[in-house]
FIFIGU-306675 format. One record per atom (N, C-alpha, C): x, z, y. Coordinates in steps of 0.05 Angstrom, whole numbers, padded with zeros to 5 digits, always signed. Example, Ala and Ser with C-alpha at 12.3 -4.5 7.8 and 13.67 -1.06 7.14 Angstrom:
<atoms>
+00264+00156-00114+00246+00156-00090+00264+00156-00066+00257+00142-00045+00273+00143-00021+00258+00157+00001
</atoms>
This chain:
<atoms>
+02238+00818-00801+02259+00829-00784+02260+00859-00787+02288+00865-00784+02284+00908-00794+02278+00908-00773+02266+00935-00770+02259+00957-00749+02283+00964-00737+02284+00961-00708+02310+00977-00701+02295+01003-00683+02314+01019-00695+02309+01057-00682+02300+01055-00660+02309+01046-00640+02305+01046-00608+02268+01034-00608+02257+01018-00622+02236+01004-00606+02207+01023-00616+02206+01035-00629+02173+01055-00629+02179+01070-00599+02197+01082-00600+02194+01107-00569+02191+01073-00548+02208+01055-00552+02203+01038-00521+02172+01024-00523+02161+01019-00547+02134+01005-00537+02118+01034-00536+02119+01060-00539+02111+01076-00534+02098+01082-00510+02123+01079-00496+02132+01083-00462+02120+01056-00451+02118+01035-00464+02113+01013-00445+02083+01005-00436+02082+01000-00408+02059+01007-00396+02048+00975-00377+02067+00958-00377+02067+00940-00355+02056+00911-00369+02074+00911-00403+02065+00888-00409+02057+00883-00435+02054+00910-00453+02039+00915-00473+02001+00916-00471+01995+00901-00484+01960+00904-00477+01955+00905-00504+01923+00913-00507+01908+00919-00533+01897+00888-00535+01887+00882-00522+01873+00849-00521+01857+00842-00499+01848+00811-00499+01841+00804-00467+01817+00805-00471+01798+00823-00475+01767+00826-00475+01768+00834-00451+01782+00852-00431+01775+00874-00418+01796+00864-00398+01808+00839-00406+01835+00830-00373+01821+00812-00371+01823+00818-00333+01812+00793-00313+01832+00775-00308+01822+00743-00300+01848+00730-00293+01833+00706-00292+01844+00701-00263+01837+00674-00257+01843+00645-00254+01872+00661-00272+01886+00625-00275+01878+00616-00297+01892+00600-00314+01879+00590-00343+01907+00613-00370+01894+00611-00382+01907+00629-00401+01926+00612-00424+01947+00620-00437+01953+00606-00458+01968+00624-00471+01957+00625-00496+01973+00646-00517+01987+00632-00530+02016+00641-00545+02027+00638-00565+02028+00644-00581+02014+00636-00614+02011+00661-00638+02026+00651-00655+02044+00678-00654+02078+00682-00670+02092+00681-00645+02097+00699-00632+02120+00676-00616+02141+00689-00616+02158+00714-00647+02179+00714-00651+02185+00730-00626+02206+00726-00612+02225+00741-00591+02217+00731-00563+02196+00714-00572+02195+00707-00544+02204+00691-00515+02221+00672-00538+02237+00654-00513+02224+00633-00509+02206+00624-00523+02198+00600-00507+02172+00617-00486+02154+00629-00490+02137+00641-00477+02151+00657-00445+02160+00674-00449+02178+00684-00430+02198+00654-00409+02197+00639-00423+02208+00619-00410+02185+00597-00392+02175+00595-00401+02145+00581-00399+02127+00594-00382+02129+00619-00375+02111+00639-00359+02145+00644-00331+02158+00635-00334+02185+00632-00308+02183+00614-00299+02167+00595-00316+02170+00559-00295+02151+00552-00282+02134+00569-00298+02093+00561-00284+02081+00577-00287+02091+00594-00261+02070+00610-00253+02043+00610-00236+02022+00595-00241+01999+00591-00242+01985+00590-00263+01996+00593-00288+01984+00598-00312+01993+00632-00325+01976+00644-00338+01982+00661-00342+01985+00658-00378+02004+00672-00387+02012+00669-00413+02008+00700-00436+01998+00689-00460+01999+00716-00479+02021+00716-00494+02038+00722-00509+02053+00722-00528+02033+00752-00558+02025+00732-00569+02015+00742-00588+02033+00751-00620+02042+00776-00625+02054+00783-00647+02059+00802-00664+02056+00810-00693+02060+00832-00703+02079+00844-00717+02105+00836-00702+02134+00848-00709+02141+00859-00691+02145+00884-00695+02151+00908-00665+02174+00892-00658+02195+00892-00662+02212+00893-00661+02225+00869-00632+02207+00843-00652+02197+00826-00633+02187+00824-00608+02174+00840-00613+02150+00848-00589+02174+00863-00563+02185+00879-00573+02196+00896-00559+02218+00876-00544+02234+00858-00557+02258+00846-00546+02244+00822-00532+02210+00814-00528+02202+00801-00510+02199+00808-00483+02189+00833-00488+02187+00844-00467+02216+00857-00448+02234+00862-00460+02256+00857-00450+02265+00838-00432+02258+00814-00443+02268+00788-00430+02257+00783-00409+02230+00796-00401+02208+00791-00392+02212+00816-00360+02222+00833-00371+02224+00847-00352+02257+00835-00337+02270+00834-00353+02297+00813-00339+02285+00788-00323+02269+00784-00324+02258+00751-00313+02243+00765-00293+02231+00788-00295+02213+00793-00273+02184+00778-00279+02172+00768-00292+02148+00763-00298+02119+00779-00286+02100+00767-00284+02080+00771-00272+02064+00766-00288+02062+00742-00297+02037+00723-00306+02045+00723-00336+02057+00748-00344+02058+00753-00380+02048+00780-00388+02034+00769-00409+02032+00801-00434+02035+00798-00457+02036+00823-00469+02042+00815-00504+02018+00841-00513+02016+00822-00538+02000+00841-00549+02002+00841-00585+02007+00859-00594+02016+00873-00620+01993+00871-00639+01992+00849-00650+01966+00846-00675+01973+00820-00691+01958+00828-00706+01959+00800-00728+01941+00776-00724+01947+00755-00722+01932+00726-00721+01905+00731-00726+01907+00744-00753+01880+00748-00768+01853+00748-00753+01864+00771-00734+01842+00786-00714+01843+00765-00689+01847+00753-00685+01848+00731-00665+01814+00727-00646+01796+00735-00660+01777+00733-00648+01760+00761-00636+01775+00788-00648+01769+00805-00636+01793+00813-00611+01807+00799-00605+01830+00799-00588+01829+00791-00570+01810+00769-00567+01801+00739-00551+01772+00739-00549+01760+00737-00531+01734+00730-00529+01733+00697-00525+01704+00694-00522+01695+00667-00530+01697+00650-00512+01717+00622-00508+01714+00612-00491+01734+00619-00466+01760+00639-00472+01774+00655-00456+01799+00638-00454+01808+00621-00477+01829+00611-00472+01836+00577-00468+01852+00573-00444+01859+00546-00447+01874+00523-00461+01889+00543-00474+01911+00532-00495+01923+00545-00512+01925+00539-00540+01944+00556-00568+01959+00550-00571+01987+00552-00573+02005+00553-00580+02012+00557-00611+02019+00533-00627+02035+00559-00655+02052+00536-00667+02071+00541-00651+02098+00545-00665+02121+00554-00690+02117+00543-00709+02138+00553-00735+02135+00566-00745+02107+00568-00744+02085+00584-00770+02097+00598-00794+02099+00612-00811+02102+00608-00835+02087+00586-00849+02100+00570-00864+02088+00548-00884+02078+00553-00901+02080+00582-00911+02068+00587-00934+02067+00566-00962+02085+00560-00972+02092+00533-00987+02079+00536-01010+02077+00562-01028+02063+00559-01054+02029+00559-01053+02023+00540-01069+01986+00537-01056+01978+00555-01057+01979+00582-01078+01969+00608-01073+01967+00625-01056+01982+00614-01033+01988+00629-01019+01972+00602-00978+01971+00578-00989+01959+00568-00970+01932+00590-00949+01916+00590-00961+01906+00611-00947+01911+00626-00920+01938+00634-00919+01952+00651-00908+01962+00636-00878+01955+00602-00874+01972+00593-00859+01957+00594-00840+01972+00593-00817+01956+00592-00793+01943+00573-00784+01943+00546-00788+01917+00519-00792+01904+00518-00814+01894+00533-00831+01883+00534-00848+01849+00539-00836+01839+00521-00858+01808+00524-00835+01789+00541-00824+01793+00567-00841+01780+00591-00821+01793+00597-00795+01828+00589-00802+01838+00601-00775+01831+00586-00747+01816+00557-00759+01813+00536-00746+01795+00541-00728+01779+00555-00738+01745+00560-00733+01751+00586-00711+01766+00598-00711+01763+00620-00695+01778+00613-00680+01794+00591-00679+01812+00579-00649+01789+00561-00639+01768+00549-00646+01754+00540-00636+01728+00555-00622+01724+00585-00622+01712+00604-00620+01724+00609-00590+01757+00618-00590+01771+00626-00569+01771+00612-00549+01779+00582-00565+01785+00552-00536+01761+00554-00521+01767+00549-00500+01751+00537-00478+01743+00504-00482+01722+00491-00474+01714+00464-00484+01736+00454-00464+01747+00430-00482+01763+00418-00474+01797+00429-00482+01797+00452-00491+01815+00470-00494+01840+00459-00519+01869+00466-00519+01887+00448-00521+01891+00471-00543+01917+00451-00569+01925+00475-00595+01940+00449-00594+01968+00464-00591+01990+00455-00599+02007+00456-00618+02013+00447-00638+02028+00456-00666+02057+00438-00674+02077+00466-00671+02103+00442-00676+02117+00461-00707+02126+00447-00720+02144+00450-00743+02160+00445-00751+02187+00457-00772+02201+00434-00774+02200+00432-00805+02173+00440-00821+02159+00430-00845+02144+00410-00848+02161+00393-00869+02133+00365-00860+02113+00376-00875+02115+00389-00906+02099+00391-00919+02077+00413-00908+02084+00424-00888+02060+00439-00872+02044+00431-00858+02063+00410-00848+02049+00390-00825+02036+00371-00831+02031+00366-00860+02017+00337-00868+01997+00351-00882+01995+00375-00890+01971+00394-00895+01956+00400-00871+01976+00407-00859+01950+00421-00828+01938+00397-00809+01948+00367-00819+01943+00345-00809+01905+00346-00822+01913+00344-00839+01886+00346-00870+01864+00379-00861+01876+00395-00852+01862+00416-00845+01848+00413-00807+01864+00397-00802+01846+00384-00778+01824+00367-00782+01830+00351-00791+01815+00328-00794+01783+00333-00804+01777+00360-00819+01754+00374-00828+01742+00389-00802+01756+00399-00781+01749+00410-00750+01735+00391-00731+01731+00411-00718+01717+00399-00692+01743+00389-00669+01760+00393-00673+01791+00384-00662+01794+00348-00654+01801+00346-00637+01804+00313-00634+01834+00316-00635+01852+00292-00643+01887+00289-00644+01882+00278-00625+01906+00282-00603+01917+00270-00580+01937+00254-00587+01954+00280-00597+01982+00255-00597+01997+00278-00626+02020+00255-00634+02032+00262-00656+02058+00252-00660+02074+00274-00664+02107+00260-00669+02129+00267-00689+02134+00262-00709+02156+00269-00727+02177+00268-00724+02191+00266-00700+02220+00274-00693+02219+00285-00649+02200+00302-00654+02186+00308-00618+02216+00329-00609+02215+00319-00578+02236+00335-00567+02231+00326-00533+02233+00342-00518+02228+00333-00490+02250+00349-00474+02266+00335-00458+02287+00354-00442+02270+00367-00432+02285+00385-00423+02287+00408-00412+02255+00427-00411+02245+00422-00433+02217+00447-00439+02231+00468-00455+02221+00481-00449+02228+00515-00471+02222+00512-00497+02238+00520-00511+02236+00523-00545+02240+00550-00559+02226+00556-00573+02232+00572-00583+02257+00575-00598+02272+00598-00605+02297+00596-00621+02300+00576-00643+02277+00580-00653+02281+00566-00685+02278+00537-00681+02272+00526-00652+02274+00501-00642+02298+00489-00639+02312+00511-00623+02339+00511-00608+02358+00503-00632+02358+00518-00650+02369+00526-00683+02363+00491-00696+02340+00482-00700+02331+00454-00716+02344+00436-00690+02340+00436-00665+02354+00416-00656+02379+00409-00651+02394+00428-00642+02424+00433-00655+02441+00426-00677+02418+00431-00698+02420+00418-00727+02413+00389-00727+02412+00384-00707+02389+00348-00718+02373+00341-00734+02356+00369-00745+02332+00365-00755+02302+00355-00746+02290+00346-00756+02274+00335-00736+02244+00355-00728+02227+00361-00717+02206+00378-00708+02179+00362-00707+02171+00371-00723+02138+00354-00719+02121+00372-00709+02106+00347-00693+02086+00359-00670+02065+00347-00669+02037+00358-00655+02017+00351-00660+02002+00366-00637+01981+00346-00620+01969+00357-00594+01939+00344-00603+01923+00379-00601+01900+00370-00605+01880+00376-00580+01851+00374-00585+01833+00385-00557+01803+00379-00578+01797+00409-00563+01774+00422-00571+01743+00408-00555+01728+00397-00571+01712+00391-00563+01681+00401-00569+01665+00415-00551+01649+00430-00552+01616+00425-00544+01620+00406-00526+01590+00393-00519+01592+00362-00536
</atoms>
C-alpha cells in the first residue's frame, strides 16, 4: 500500500491507541490479536460488539495502521490497540502465555516454495504462537488460497495444535470480515477456514 503524506505526523501525534507491545499492558479481560489485519475492519468491528474482550490489531503498514485507528476512534473503542511491527517479532511483542486467541486472516500465501518460509503458519511461526497462547488458547486461520491452506493444514499437523473444526466454503451471518472477505464473498468465492487450540499440559 503507498504511503500517504498525512500518516507519519498522525501516528506521530497518536497517543491513545498506538502501543510498542503488551509486555508492559495490564488487562484483565482475555486478549485477542489479529496478525495482518490490513485496515482494520474486521478487528475494529469485533472490539464494537464485544466488549469484554480486549483486542490487538497487529501490523506493519503505516498506512494501515493509521486508517485503523481512524475507524477506531469513529467507533469510540476502548478495548483496542494497534501496534506497528512485523509478525516476525511476535514473541518479543507478546509475552508468554498472554494471549487468548490469534487471529490471521489472508496471510500472504507466499506461493513460490522459495519463498514458503515467509508464511505465517509456517512452523517456526507456529512455535512462537504457541509460546504467546495461553493453554487452551485458540488460532484461527481463514483464506481464500486453497493451496495455502492445504500447506498450513500439513504445517499444523507437525505442532502441538489440536483442529477443531474446518471448512472450505466458511461464512457466518453477520460476524465481521475483513475487506478482502467482504471482496471474496461478494464474489462467490469460497474462504477456507480452520479452528485450532493450543494444548499445553
Amino acid at each position: 500500500m503507498r504511503k500517504k503524506k498525512w500518516v507519519p505526523s498522525f501516528l506521530e501525534n497518536e497517543k491513545e491507541y498506538l502501543i510498542n507491545d503488551l509486555n508492559e499492558f495490564e488487562c484483565d479481560m482475555p486478549v485477542y490479536i489479529e496478525i495482518g489485519m490490513g485496515m482494520g475492519d474486521f478487528i475494529t468491528q469485533s472490539a464494537a460488539k464485544d466488549p469484554d474482550v480486549f483486542y490487538i490489531g497487529l501490523e506493519r503498514e503505516e498506512t494501515c495502521v493509521a486508517r485503523a485507528i481512524k475507524k477506531a476512534r469513529e467507533l469510540e473503542l476502548r478495548n483496542f490497540r494497534v501496534i506497528l511491527a512485523d509478525a516476525m517479532n511476535i514473541e518479543e511483542l507478546c509475552s508468554e502465555n498472554s494471549l487468548s486467541l490469534i487471529y490471521l486472516h489472508f496471510s500472504d500465501p507466499w506461493p513460490k516454495k522459495r519463498n514458503h518460509k515467509r508464511r505465517l503458519t509456517y512452523p517456526p511461526f507456529l512455535k512462537s504462537y504457541e509460546k504467546v497462547l495461553k493453554d487452551q488458547g485458540i488460532l484461527i486461520l481463514k483464506t481464500d488460497n486453497e493451496g495455502f491452506f492445504d500447506d498450513s493444514l500439513t504445517y499444523f499437523e507437525s505442532s502441538d495444535f489440536e483442529l477443531l473444526e474446518t471448512d472450505r466454503n466458511y461464512y457466518v451471518e453477520g460476524e465481521p470480515m475483513t475487506a478482502y472477505q467482504a471482496k471474496f464473498v461478494s464474489e462467490g468465492k469460497p474462504i477456507y477456514y480452520a479452528k485450532y487450540r493450543i494444548n499445553k499440559v
